[in-house]
Steps between C-alpha positions, in 0.01 A plus 500: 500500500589512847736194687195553773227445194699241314491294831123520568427423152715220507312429832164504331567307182665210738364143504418211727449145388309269699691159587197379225723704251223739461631880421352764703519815412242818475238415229546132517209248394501252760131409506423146694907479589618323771732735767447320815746513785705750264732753649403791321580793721538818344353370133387734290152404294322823392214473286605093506244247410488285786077360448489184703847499585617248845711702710427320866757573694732676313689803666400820324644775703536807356379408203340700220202371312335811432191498241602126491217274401453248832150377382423145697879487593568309785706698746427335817782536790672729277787745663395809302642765756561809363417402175286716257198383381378854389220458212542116478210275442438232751123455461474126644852443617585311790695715740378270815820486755705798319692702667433891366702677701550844363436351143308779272127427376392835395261466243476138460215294403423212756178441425364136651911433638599293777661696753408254783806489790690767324775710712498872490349625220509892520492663197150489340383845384241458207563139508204280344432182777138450351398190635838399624562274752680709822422265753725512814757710286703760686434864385584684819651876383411389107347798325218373293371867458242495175526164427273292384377173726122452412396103623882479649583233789674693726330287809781462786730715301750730721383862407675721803493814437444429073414814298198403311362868444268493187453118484281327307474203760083432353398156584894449680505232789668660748429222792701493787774760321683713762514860356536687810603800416448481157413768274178509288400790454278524221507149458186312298388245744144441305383100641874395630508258800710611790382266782748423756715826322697701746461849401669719804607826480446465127353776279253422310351908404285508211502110441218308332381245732170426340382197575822378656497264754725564841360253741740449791732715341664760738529864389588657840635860465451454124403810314200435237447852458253599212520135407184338335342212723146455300410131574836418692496175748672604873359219679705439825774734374714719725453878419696645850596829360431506160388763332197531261483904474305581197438170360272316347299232709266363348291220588805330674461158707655527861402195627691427829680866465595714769500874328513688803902576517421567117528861359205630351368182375142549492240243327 
């Protein structure tokens, strides 16, 4: 074997101990364990069992807990940047106050998590946020494309210029989120609340916005091209610009509307 592959084998077999004595190491059973205000940067925890763990405030940069079971763990005000959460289960954790900046989530399962005041989550492709709680989290740049946030709380949330192409955002509240310039093409919109939502300059082509409701939202020079508006609420929304080419409108409630500087939106 190689010095070079000696040395990163080395690297990946290496341990941490918590100042609880607990040994950390990939594969670890540490269900219901205590790591609070641990420094833990650069730990390595694959495939770990870390169910109901506490690890408030601990500093997890660059860590790796991929496929790493993070069931009900509490994670709150975590430092997790750059770590790699790829394939890890954290259906229920408590991320509130973390700081995700260019930490990995591809694939993971955060179904029904608390991501409320978390910093700069970005990577989120095929992610599962089912009924998570996204409030006022900022996700400006993240690419959520084909992931999975049916009944989410992403009210407030900072979503500038997001990718969210293909999401499943059914029954989402989206209130008062900024996603100008967001991406959603394709996205499945079906009875999600965006009042209050600024959607500028976003795109929002071939989206399913049945029964969706964007009072007072703002979609000037937004491009809902071919998108699917059956039973959508615009009341006193601002439509300067946008374009409806070849979509679907459908018994749509404009209450207090101006459509006028609106392209091709026809009742």
């Amino acid at each position: 074997m190689a010095i070079g592959q000696q040395a990163e084998r080395i690297d990946e077999m290496a341990e941490h101990t918590s100042t609880n004595g607990d040994r950390l190491y990939p594969g670890a059973e540490l269900e219901g364990k205590d790591l609070s205000h641990q420094k833990l940067r650069e730990v390595k925890l694959t495939r770990a069992n870390l169910r109901g763990a506490d690890l408030r405030d601990s500093d997890l940069t660059k860590a790796v807990l991929e496929g790493a079971n993070l069931t009900d763990a509490n994670l709150s005000g975590c430092g997790l940047v750059s770590a790699s959460l790829e394939g890890a289960d954290l259906k229920r954790a408590n991320l509130s106050r973390a700081v995700l900046t260019d930490a990995m989530l591809r694939g993971a399962s955060l179904e029904r998590a608390v991501l409320h005041g978390a910093k700069d989550a970005r990577y989120l492709e095929r992610t599962n946020l089912e009924d998570a709680d996204l409030r006022e989290t900022e996700f400006a740049g993240a690419r959520f494309k084909g992931a999975k946030l049916k009944g989410a709380n992403l009210s407030g949330a900072d979503l500038r210029e997001a990718n969210l192409e293909r999401c499943n955002l059914i029954a989402a509240n989206l209130d008062g989120a900024d996603l100008t310039g967001a991406d959603l093409r394709g996205a499945d919109l079906t009875d999600a609340s965006l009042k209050e939502t600024k959607l500028d300059e976003a795109n929002l082509e071939r989206a399913n916005l049945t029964g969706a409701n964007l009072s007072k939202a703002t979609l000037n020079d937004t491009s809902l091209r071919g998108a699917n508006l059956t039973d959508a609420v615009l009341d006193h929304a601002e439509l300067d610009g946008a374009d409806f080419s070849r979509s679907l409108i459908r018994n749509v409630s404009v209450e207090g509307t101006q459509t006028d500087g609106a392209i091709e939106f026809a009742l």
